[in-house]
py3Dmol code that shows the C-alpha trace and the ligand (Angstrom):
import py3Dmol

protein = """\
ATOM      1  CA  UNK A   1      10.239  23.068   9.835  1.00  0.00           C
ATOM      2  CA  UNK A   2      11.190  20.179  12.060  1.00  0.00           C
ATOM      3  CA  UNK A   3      14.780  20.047  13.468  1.00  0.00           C
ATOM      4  CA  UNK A   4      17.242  17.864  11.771  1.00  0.00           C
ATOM      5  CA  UNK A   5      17.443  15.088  14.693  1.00  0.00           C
ATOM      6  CA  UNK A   6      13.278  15.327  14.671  1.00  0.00           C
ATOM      7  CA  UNK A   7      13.854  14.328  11.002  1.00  0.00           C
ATOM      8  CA  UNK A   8      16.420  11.522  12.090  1.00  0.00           C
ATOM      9  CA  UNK A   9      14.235  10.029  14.731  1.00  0.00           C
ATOM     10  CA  UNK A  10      11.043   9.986  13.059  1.00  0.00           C
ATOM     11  CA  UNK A  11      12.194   8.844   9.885  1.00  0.00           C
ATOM     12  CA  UNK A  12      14.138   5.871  11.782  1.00  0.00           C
ATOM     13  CA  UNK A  13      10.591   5.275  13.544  1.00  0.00           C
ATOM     14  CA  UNK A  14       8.952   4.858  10.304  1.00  0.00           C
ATOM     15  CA  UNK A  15      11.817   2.332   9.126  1.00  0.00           C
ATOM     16  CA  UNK A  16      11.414   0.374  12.537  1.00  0.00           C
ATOM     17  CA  UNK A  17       7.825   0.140  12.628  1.00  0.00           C
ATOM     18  CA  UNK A  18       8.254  -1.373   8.292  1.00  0.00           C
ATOM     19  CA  UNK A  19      10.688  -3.588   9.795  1.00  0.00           C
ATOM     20  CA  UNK A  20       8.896  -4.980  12.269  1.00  0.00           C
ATOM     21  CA  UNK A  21       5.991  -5.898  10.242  1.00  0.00           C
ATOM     22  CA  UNK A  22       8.546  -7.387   7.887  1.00  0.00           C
ATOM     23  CA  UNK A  23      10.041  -9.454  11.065  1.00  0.00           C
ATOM     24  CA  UNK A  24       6.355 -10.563  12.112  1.00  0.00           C
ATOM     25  CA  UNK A  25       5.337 -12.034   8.693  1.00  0.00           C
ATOM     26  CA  UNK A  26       9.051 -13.695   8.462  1.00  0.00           C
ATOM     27  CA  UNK A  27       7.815 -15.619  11.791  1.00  0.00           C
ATOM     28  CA  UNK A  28       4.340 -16.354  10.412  1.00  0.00           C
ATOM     29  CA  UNK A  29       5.215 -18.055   7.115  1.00  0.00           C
ATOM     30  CA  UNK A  30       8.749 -19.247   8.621  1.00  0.00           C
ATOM     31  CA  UNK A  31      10.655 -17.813   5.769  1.00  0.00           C
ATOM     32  CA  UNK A  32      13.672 -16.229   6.446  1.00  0.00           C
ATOM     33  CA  UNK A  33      15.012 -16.065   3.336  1.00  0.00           C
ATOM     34  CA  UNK A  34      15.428 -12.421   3.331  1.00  0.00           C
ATOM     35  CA  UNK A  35      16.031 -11.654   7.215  1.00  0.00           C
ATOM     36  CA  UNK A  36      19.666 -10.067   6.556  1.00  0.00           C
ATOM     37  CA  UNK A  37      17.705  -7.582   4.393  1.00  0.00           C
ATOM     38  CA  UNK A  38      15.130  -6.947   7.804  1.00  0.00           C
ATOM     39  CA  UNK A  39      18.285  -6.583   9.911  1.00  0.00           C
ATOM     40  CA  UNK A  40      19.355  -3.877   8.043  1.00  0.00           C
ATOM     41  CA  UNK A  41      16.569  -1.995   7.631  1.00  0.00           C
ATOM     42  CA  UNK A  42      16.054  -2.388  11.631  1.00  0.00           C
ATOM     43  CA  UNK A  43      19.838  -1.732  11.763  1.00  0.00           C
ATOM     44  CA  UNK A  44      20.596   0.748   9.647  1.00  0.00           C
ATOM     45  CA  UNK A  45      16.336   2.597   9.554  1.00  0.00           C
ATOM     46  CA  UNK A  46      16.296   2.745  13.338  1.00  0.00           C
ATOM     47  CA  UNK A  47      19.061   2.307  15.234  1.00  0.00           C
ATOM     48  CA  UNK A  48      21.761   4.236  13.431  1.00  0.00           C
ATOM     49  CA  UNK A  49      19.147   6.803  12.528  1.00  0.00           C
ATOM     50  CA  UNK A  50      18.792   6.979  15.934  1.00  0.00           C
ATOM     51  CA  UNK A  51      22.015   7.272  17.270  1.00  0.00           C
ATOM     52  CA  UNK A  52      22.589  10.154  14.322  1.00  0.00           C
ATOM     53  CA  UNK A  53      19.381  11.763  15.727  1.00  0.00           C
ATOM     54  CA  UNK A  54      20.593  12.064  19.553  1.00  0.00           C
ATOM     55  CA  UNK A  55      23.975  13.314  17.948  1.00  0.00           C
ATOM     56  CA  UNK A  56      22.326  16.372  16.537  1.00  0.00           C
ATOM     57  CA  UNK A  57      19.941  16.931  19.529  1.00  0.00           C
ATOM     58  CA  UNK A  58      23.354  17.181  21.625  1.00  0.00           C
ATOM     59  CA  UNK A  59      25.282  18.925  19.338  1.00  0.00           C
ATOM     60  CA  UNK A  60      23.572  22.613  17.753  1.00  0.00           C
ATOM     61  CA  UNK A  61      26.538  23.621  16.232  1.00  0.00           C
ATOM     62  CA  UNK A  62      26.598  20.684  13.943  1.00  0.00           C
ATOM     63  CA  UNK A  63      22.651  20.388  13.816  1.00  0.00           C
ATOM     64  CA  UNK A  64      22.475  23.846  12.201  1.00  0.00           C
ATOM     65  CA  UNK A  65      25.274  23.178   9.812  1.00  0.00           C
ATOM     66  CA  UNK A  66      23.743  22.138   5.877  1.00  0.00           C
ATOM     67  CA  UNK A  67      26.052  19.517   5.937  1.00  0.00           C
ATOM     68  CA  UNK A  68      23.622  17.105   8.465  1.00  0.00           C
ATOM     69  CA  UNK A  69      20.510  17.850   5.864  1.00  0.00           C
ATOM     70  CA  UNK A  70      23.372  16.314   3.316  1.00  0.00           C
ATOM     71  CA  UNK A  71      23.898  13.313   5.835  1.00  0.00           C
ATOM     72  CA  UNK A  72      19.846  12.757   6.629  1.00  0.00           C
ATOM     73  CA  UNK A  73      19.403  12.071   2.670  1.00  0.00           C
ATOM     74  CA  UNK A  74      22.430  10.203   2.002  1.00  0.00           C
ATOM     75  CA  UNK A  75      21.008   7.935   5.231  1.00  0.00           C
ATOM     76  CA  UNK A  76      17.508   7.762   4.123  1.00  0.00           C
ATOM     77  CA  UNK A  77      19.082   6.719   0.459  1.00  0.00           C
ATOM     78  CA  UNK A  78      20.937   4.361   1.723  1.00  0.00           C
ATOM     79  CA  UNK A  79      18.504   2.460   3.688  1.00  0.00           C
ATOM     80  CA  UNK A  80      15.625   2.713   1.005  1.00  0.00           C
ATOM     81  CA  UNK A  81      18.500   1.313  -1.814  1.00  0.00           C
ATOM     82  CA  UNK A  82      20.285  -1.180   0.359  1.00  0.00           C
ATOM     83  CA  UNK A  83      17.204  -2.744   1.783  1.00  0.00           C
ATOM     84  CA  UNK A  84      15.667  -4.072  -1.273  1.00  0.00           C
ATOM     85  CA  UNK A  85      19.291  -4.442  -2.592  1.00  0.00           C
ATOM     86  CA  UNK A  86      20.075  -7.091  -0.192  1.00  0.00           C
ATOM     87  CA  UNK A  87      16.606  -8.602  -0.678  1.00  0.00           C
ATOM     88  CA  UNK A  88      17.099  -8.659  -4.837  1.00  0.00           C
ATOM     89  CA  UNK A  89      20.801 -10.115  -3.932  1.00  0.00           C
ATOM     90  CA  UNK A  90      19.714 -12.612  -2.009  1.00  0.00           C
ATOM     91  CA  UNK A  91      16.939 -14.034  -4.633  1.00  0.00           C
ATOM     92  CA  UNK A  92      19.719 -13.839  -7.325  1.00  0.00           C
ATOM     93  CA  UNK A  93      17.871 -11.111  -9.270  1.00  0.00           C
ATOM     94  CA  UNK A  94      20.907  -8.406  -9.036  1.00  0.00           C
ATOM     95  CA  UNK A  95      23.420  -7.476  -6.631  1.00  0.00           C
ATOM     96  CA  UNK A  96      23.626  -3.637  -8.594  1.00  0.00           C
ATOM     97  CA  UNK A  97      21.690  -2.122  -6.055  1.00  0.00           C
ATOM     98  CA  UNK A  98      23.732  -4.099  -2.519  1.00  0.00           C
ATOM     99  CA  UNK A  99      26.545  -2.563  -3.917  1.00  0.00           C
ATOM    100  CA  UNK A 100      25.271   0.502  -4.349  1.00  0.00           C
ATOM    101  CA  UNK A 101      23.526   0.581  -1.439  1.00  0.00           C
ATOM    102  CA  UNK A 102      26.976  -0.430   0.482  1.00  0.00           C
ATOM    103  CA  UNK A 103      28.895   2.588  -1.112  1.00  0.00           C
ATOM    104  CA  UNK A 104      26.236   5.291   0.318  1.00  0.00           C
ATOM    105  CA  UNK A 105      26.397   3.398   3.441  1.00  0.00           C
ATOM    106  CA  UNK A 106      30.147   3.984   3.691  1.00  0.00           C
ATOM    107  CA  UNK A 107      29.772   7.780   2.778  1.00  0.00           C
ATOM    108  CA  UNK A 108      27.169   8.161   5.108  1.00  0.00           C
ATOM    109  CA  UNK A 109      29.187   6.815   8.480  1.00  0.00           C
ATOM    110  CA  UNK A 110      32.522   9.013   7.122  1.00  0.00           C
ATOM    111  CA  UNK A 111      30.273  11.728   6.838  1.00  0.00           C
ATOM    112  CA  UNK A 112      29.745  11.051  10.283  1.00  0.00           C
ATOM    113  CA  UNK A 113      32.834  10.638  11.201  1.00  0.00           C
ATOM    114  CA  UNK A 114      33.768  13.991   9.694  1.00  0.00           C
ATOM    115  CA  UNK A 115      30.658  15.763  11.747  1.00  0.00           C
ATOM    116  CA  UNK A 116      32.082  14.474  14.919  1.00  0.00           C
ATOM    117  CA  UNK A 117      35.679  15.125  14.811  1.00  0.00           C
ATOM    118  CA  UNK A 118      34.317  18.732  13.300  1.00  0.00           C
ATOM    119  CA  UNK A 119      31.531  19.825  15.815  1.00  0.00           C
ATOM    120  CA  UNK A 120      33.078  17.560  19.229  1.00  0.00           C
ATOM    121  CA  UNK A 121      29.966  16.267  21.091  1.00  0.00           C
ATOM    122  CA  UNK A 122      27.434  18.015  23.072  1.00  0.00           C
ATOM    123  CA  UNK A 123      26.968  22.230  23.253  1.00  0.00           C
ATOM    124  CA  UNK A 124      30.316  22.308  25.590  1.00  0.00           C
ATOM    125  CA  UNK A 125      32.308  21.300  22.572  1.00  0.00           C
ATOM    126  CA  UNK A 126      30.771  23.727  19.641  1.00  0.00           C
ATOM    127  CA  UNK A 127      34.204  25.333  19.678  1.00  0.00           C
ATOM    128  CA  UNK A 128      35.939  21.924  19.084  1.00  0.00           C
ATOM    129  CA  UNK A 129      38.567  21.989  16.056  1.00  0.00           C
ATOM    130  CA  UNK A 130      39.100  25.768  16.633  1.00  0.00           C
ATOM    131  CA  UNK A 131      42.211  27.134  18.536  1.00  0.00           C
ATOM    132  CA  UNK A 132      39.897  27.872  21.784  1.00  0.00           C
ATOM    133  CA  UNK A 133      38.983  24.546  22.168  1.00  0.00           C
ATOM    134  CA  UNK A 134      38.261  23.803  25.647  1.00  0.00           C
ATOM    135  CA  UNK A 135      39.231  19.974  26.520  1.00  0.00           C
ATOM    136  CA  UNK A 136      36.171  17.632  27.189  1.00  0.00           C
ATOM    137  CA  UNK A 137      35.066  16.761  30.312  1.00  0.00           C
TER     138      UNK A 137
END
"""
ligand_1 = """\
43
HEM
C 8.332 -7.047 15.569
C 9.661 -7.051 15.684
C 10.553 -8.059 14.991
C 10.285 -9.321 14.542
C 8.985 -10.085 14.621
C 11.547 -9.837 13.978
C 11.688 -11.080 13.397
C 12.859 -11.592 12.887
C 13.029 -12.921 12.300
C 11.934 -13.963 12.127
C 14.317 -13.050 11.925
C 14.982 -14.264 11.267
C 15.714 -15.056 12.336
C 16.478 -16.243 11.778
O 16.311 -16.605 10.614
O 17.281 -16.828 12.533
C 14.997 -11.815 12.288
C 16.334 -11.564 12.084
C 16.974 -10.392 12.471
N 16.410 -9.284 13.022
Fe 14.455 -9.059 13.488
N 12.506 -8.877 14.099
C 11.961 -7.767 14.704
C 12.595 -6.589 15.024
C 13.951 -6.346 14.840
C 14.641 -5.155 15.275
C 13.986 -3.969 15.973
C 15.958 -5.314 14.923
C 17.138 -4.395 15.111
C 17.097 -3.238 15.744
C 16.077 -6.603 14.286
C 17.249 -7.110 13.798
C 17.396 -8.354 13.256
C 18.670 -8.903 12.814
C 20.026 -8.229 12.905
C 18.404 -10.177 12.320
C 19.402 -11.187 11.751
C 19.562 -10.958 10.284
C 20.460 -12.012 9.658
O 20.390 -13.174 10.044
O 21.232 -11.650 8.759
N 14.852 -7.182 14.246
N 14.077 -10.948 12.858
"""
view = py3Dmol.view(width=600, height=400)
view.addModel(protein, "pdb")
view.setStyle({"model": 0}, {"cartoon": {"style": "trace"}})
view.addModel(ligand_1, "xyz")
view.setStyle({"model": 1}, {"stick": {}})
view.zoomTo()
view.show()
C-alpha cells in the first residue's frame, strides 16, 4: 500500500496536470470565465496537497496515525466538490456546492492545524505534546 504522503503527492500531481490542461485551453479560446475555479484546483490539487504530502514524509509519527487517511479524503473531497462548485457559481447555476466545498476546505486546514500542533514537525519532534518533549531546534 502506498504511504500516505505518496498518496498526497500523486494525487496533487494528477490535480496539477487536470489543471493545467484546463489553464492551456483557457489561453486558447481566451475565456477566462472560470479561471478562479483553475486556481483552485492548481491551488488547492497541487500545491497544498503538496505541502500536506512533505508534512507526512517528515513527520512518521503523524503519517502512521488514521487520522491523515481522514485528512487525504476530506482534501481530495474538497478539491473534487469545490472545483466544479466555483465553476457552477460562477455561471449562476448554484452556489450549493462553493459552499460546500468551502466548509470541507476549512475542516481540512484545522485538521491540519490539529496534526501539527499534535505530531511537531519532522522525526525529532514525534514526542511533541507529551511531557518529554524535547524543544525544537
Ligand atoms: C499549463 C499551465 C497553466 C496554464 C496554461 C494556466 C493558465 C491560466 C489562465 C489563462 C488564467 C486566467 C488569467 C486571467 O484571466 O487573468 C489563469 C489563472 C490562474 N492560474 Fe493558471 N495556468 C496554469 C497553471 C497554473 C498553476 C500550476 C497554478 C497554481 C499552482 C495556477 C494558478 C492560477 C491562479 C491562482 C489563477 C488566477 C485565478 C483567478 O483569477 O481567480 N495556474 N491560469
Amino acid at each position: 500500500m502506498k504511504s500516505i504522503a505518496t498518496k498526497f503527492f500523486a494525487t496533487g500531481a494528477v490535480f496539477a496536470l487536470g489543471g493545467m490542461v484546463w489553464g492551456i485551453q483557457m489561453s486558447a479560446t481566451h475565456d477566462h470565465t472560470l479561471s478562479p475555479a483553475h486556481g483552485h484546483l492548481n491551488l488547492i490539487g497541487f500545491v497544498a496537497m503538496s505541502v500536506f504530502g512533505a508534512y507526512y514524509a517528515l513527520t512518521p509519527r503523524a503519517a502512521a496515525a488514521r487520522l491523515a487517511l481522514v485528512h487525504y479524503l476530506l482534501t481530495v473531497m474538497t478539491v473534487l466538490i469545490l472545483t466544479p462548485g466555483i465553476a457552477l457559481a460562477i455561471i449562476g447555476e448554484t452556489e450549493v456546492l462553493a459552499k460546500l466545498g468551502s466548509v470541507l476546505a476549512v475542516l481540512s486546514m484545522a485538521l491540519f492545524t490539529y496534526v501539527v500542533l499534535r505530531n511537531g514537525v519532522g522525526a525529532a519532534e514525534a514526542g511533541a505534546g507529551c511531557a518529554h518533549a524535547q524543544p525544537a531546534e
